[in-house]
DRENBA-175521 format. One record per residue: residue number from 1; residue in three letters; x, y, z of N, C-alpha, C in turn. Coordinates in Angstrom, 1 decimal, padded with zeros to 4 digits. Each point is the difference from the previous one (the first is absolute). Last residue first. Layout:
# DRENBA-175521
  num  residuo      nu      nv      nw     cau     cav     caw      cu      cv      cw
  NUM      ALA       X       Y       Z       X       Y       Z       X       Y       Z
...
END
This chain:
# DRENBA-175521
  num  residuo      nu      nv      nw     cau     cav     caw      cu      cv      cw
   82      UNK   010.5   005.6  -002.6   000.1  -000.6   001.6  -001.2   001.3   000.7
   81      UNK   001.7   000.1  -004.6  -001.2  -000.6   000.4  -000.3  -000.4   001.3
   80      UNK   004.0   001.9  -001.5  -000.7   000.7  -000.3  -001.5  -000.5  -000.2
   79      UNK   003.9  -002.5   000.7  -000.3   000.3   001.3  -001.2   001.4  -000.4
   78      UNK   001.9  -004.5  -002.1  -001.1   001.0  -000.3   000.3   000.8   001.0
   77      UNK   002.7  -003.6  -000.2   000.5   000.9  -000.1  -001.0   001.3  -000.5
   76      UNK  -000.7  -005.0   001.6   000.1   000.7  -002.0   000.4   001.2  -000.2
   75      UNK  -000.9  -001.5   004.6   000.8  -000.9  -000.5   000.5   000.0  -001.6
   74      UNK  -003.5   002.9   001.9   001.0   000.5   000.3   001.0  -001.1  -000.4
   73      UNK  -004.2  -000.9  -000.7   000.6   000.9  -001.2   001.4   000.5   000.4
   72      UNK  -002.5  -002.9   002.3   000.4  -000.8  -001.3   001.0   001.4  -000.7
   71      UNK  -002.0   001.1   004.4   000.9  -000.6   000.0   000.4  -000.6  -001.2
   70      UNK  -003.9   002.0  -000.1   001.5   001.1  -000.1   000.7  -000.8   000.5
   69      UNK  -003.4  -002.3  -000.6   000.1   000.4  -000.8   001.6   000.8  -000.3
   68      UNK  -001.6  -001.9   004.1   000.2  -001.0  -000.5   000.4   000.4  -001.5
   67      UNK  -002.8   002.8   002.9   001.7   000.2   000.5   000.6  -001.0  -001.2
   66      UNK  -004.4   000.0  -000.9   000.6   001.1  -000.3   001.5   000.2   000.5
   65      UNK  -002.0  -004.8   000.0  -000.4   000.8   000.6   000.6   001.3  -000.7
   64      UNK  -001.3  -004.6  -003.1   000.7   000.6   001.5  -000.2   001.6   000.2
   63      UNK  -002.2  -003.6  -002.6  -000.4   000.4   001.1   000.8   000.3   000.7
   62      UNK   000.4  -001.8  -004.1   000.3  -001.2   000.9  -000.5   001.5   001.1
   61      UNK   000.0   001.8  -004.3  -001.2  -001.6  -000.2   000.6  -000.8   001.4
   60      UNK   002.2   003.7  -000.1  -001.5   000.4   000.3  -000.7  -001.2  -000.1
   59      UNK   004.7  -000.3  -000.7  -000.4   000.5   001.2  -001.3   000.2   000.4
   58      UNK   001.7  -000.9  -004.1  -000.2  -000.9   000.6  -000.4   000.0   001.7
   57      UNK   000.6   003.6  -003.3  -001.4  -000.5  -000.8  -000.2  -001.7   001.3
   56      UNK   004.0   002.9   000.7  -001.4   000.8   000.4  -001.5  -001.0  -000.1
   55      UNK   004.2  -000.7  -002.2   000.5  -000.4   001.4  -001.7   000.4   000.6
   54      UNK   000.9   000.9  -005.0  -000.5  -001.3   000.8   000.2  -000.5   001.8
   53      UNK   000.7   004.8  -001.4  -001.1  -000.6  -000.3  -000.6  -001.6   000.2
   52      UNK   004.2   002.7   000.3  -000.8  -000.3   000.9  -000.9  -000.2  -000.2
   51      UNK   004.4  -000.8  -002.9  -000.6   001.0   000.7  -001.0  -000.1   000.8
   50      UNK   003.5  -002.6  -001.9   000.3   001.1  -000.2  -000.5   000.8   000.7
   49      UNK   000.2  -004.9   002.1  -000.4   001.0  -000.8   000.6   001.1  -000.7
   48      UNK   002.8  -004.3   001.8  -000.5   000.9   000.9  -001.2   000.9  -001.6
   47      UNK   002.8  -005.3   000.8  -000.8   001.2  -000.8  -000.5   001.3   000.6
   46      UNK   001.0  -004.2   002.2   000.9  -000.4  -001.4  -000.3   001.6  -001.0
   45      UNK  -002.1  -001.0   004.3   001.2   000.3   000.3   000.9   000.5  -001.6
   44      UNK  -004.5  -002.5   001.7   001.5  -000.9   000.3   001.2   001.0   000.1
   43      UNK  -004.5   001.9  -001.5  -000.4  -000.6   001.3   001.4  -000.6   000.8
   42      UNK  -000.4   001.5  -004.6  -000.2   000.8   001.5   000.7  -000.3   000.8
   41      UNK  -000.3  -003.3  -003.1   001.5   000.8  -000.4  -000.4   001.0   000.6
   40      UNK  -004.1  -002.0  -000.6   001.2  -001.0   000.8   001.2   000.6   000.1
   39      UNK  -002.9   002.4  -002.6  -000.2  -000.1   001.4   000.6  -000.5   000.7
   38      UNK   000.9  -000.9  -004.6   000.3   001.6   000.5  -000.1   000.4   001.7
   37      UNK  -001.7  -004.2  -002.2   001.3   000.1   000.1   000.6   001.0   000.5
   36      UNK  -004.5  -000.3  -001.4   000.2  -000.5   001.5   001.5  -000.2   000.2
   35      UNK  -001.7   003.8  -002.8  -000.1  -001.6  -000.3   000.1  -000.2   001.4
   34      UNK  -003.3   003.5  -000.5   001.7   000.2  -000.4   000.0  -001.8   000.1
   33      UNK  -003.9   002.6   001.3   000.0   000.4  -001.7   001.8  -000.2  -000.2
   32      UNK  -002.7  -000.5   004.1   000.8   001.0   000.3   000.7   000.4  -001.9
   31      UNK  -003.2  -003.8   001.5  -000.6   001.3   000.4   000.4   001.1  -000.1
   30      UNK   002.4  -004.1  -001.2  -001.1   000.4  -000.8  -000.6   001.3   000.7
   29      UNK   002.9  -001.4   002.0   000.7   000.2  -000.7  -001.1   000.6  -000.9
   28      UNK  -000.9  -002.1   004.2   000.2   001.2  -000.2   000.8   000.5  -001.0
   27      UNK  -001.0  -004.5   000.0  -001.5   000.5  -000.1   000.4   002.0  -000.2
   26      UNK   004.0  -003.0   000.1  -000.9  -000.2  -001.4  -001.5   000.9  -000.2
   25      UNK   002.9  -000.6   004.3   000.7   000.7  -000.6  -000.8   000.2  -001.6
   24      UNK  -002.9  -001.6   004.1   001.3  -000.8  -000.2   000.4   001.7  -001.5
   23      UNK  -003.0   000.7   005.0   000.5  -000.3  -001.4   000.4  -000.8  -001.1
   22      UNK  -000.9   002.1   005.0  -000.5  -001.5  -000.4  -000.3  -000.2  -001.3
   21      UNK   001.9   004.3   002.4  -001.1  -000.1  -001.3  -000.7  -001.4   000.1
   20      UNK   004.3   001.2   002.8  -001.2  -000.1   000.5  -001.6  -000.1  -000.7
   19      UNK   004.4  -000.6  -002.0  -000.6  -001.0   000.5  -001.0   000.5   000.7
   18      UNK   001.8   002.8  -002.5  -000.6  -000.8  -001.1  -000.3  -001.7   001.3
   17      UNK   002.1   004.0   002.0  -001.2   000.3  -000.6  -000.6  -000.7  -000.7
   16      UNK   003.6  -000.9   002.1  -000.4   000.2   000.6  -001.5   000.2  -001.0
   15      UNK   003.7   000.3  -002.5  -000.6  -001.9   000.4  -001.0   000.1   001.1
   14      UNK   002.0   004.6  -001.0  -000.7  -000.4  -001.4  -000.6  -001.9   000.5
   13      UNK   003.1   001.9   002.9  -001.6   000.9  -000.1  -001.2  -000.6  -001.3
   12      UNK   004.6  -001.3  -000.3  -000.6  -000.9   001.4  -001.2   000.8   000.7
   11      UNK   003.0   002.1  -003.0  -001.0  -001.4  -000.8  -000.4  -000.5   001.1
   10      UNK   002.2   003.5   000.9  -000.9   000.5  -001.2  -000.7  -001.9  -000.5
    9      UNK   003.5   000.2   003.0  -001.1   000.4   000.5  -000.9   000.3  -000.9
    8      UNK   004.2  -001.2  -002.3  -001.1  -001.0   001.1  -000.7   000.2   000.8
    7      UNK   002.0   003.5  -002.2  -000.5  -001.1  -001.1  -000.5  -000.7   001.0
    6      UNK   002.6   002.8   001.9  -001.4   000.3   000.3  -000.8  -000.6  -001.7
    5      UNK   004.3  -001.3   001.7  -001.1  -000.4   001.3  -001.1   000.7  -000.3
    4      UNK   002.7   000.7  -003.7   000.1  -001.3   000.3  -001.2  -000.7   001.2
    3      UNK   001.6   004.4  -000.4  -000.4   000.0  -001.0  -000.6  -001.6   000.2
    2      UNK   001.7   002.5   004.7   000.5  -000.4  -001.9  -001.1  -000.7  -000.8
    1      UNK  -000.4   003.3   004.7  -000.2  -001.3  -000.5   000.5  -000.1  -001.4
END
């Protein structure tokens, strides 16, 4: 997969997740201690993390699944957390 396709899957896990939350981008931002800007720029693509923590921190506050985890990380090239 190119870099690119896996930018856009990497986000589209990330919108999966902040939609199934019943969210809006402002409430989990606060929870997640980052702007809502930053998020938005997840979630769309516009920005990939450095590292895994925030990906993690939103993962858990929206209840996803352990596969769901290693799959974030593996799209982040973590594969040493997989």
């Amino acid at each position: 997969m190119s870099q690119d396709t896996d930018g856009a899957e990497f986000a589209r896990l990330l919108r999966e997740l902040k939609d199934r939350s019943g969210h809006s981008y402002g409430t989990l931002s606060k929870r997640l201690h980052m702007s809502t800007s930053t998020l938005h720029r997840y979630c769309n693509g516009d920005a990939v993390p450095t590292d895994y923590a925030p990906v993690e921190r939103l993962a858990r506050l929206c209840k996803a699944s352990p596969e769901e985890l290693v799959e974030e990380a593996e799209k982040l090239g973590l594969h040493a957390l997989a």
